[in-house]
C-alpha positions in Angstrom: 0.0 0.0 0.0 0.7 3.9 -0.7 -0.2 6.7 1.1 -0.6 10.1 -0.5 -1.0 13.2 1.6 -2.2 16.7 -0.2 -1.5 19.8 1.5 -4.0 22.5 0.8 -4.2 26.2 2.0 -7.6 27.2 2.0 -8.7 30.8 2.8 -11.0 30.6 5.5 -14.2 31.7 4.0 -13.5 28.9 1.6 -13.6 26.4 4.0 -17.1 25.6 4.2 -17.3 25.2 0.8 -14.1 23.1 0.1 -14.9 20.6 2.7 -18.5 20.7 1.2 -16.6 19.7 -2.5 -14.4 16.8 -1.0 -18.0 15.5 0.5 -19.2 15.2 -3.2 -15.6 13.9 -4.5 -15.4 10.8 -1.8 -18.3 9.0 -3.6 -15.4 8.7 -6.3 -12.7 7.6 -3.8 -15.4 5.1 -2.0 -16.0 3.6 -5.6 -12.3 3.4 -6.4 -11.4 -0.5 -6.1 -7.7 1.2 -6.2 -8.7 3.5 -3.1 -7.9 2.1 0.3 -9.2 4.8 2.9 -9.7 8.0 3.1 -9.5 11.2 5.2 -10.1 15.2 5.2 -8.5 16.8 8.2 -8.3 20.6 8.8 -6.0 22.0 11.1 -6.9 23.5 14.7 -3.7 25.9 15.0 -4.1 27.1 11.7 -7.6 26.6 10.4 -6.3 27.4 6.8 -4.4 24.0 6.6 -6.3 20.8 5.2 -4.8 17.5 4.9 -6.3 15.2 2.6 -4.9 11.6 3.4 -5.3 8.9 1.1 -4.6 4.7 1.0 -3.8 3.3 -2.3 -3.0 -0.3 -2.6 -0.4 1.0 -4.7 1.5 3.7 -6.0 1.1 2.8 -10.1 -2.7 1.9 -9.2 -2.9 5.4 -8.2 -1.3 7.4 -10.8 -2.8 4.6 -13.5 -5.5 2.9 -12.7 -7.9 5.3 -10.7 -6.7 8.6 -12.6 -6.7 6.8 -15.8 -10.2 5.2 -15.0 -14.1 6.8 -15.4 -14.1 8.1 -12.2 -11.2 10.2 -11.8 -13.2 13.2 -14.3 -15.9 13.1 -12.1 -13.4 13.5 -8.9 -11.8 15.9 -10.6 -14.1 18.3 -11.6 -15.8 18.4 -7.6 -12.1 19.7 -6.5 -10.4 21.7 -9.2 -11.1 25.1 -8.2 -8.7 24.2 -5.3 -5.9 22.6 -7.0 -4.3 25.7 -7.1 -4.1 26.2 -3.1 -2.1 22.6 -3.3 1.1 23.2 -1.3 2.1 19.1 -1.3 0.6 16.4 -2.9 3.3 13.4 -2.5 3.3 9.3 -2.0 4.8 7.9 1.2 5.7 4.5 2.0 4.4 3.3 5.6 7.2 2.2 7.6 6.7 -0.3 10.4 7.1 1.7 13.0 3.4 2.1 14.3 0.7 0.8 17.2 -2.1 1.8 19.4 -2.1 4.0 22.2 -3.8 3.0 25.5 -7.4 4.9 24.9 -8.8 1.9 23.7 -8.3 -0.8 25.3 -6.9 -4.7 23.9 -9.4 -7.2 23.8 -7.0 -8.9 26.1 -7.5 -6.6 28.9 -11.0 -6.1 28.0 -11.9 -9.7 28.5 -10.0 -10.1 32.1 -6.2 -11.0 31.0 -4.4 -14.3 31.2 -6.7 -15.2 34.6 -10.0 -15.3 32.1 -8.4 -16.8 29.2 -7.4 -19.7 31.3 -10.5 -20.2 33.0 -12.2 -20.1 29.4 -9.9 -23.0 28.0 -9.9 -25.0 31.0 -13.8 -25.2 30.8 -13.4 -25.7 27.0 -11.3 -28.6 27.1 -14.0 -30.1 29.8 -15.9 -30.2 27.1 -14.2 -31.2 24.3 -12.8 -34.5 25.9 -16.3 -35.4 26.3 -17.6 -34.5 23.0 -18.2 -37.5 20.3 -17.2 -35.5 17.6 -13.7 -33.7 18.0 -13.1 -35.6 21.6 -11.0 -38.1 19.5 -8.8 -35.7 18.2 -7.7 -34.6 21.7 -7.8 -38.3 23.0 -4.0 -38.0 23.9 -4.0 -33.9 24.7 -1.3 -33.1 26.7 -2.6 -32.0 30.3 -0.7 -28.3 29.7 -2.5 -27.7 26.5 -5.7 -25.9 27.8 -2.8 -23.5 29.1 -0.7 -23.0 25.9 -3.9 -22.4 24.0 -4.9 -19.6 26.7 -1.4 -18.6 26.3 -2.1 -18.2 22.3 -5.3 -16.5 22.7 -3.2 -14.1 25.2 -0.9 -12.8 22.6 -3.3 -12.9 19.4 -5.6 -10.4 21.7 -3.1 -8.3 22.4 -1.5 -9.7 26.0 2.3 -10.7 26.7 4.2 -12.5 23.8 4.7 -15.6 25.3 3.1 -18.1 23.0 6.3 -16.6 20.7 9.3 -16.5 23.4 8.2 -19.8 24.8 6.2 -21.8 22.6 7.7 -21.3 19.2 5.1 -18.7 17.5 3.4 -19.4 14.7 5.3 -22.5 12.9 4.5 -24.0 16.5 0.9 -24.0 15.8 1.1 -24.7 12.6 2.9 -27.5 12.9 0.0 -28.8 15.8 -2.6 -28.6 13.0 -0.1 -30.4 9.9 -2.3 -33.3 8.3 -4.6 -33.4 11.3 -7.3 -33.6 8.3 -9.8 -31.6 10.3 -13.7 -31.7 8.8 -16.0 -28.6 8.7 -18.0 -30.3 11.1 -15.1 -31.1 13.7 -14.3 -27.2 13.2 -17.7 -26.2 13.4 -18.1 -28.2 16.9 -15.1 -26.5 18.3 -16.4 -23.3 17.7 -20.2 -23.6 18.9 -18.3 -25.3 22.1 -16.0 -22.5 22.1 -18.9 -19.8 22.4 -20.8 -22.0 25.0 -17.4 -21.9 27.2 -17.2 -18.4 27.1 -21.0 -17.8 28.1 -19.9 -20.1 31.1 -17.0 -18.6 32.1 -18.5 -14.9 31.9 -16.6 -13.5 29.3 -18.1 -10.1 28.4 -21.4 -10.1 26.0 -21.2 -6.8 24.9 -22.0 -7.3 21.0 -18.6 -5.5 19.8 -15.9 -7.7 22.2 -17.9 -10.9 21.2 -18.1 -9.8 17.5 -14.5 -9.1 17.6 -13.7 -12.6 19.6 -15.8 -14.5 17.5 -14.4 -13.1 14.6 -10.7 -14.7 15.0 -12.5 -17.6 16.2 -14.0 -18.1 13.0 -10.5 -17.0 11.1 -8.7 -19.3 13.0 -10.3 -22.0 13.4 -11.0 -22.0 9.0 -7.0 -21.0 8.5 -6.6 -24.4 10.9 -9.0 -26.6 9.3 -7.5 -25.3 5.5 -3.7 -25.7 6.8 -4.6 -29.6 8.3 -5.8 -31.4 5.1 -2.8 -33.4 3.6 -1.1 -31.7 1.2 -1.8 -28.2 2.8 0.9 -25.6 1.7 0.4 -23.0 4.2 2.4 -19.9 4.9 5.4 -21.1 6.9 6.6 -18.2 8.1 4.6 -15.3 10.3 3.9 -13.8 13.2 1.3 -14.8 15.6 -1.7 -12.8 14.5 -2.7 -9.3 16.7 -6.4 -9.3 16.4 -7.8 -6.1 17.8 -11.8 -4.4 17.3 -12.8 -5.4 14.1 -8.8 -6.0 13.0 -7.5 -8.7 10.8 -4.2 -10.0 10.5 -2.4 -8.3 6.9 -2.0 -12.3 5.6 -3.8 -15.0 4.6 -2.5 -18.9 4.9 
């Protein structure tokens, strides 16, 4: 991806009506398949200075494919009056130097931390050892487990790397799941057992954390059951996914 940032000056009795223009312009941008995101900003110690910031998926499907295509005319006419108060208009490469802040909380410390996790896999795994379906496949689980799969869900949700300084990361769990030849219905089982665990153990219910947790859930466990079949060529290589509110992980297996 490419970001492109476009410094305007705009007098301030133009401001209304520039803001107003880049409202009618973003239909374009929202239509682009080329276009990412999006984002007007205007400048609280000097109200002249807008910021338009916009996500490419690249820098050539930029310059080629959306102003080459039918909707860069229509974009264009909505903001050409104020092309010429354009002090910068360059591409910049995102580095990987970034994060969150602590406004918003991880789903990790939402939920109750490593305490909760543990609690929720430990009554998981009750109930998987006696289930007919995927019991089998944990017929010779190692008595730890429920406690290195809390200690996954730990890091994935944003809590203490230790799945990755103890465990072995991602080829670790990977490697758990090789040829296991897991069936849609096996992975269907673990997670309707999954969301019954976490109604037991009080995890919250507020619709976004439980959209959010059930979301990897259903990533996961449909990454796991795709990596197990024989003859699988997953990704090898990769971090242990950071799931946040409504985040997925930048690869697929």
């Amino acid at each position: 991806m490419i970001v492109e940032y476009i410094r305007y000056r705009i007098p301030g009795e133009r401001s209304a009506e520039f803001e107003e223009a880049y409202r009618r312009a973003s239909r374009f941008l929202a239509s682009a398949p080329q276009c990412v995101n999006y984002e007007l900003s205007r400048c609280v110690d000097e109200p002249a200075c807008h910021i338009l910031r916009i996500t490419w998926t690249s820098a050539e499907d930029h310059l080629e494919g959306f102003r080459g295509g039918e909707l860069f005319p229509g974009f264009l006419a909505e903001i050409k009056p104020y092309v010429g108060m354009i002090e910068e208009m360059r591409h910049y490469e995102p580095t990987e130097v970034r994060g969150d802040g602590g406004s918003v909380p991880t789903l990790y410390t939402w939920m109750g931390g490593t305490e909760a996790l543990e609690r929720l896999t430990e009554r998981f795994y009750e109930t998987v050892k006696a289930d007919e379906l995927i019991g089998p496949l944990f017929a010779h689980m190692d008595p730890a487990h429920p406690r290195y799969v809390a200690m996954w869900l730990a890091e994935v949700f944003g809590g203490p790397a230790r799945y990755t300084g103890e465990r072995g990361g991602y080829p670790h769990m990977l490697g758990m799941h090789r040829n296991r030849a897991i069936t849609e219905a096996q992975r269907r089982r673990w997670v309707n057992l999954l969301a019954d665990a976490a109604d037991a153990v009080g995890l919250p219910d507020d619709p976004e954390f439980r959209a959010a947790f059930m979301g990897y859930i259903e990533w996961g466990t449909r990454l796991a059951l795709a990596n197990s079949q024989p003859g699988a060529t997953p990704v090898e290589q990769a971090p242990v996914p950071h799931w946040g509110w409504g985040v997925a992980p930048p690869y697929q297996g």
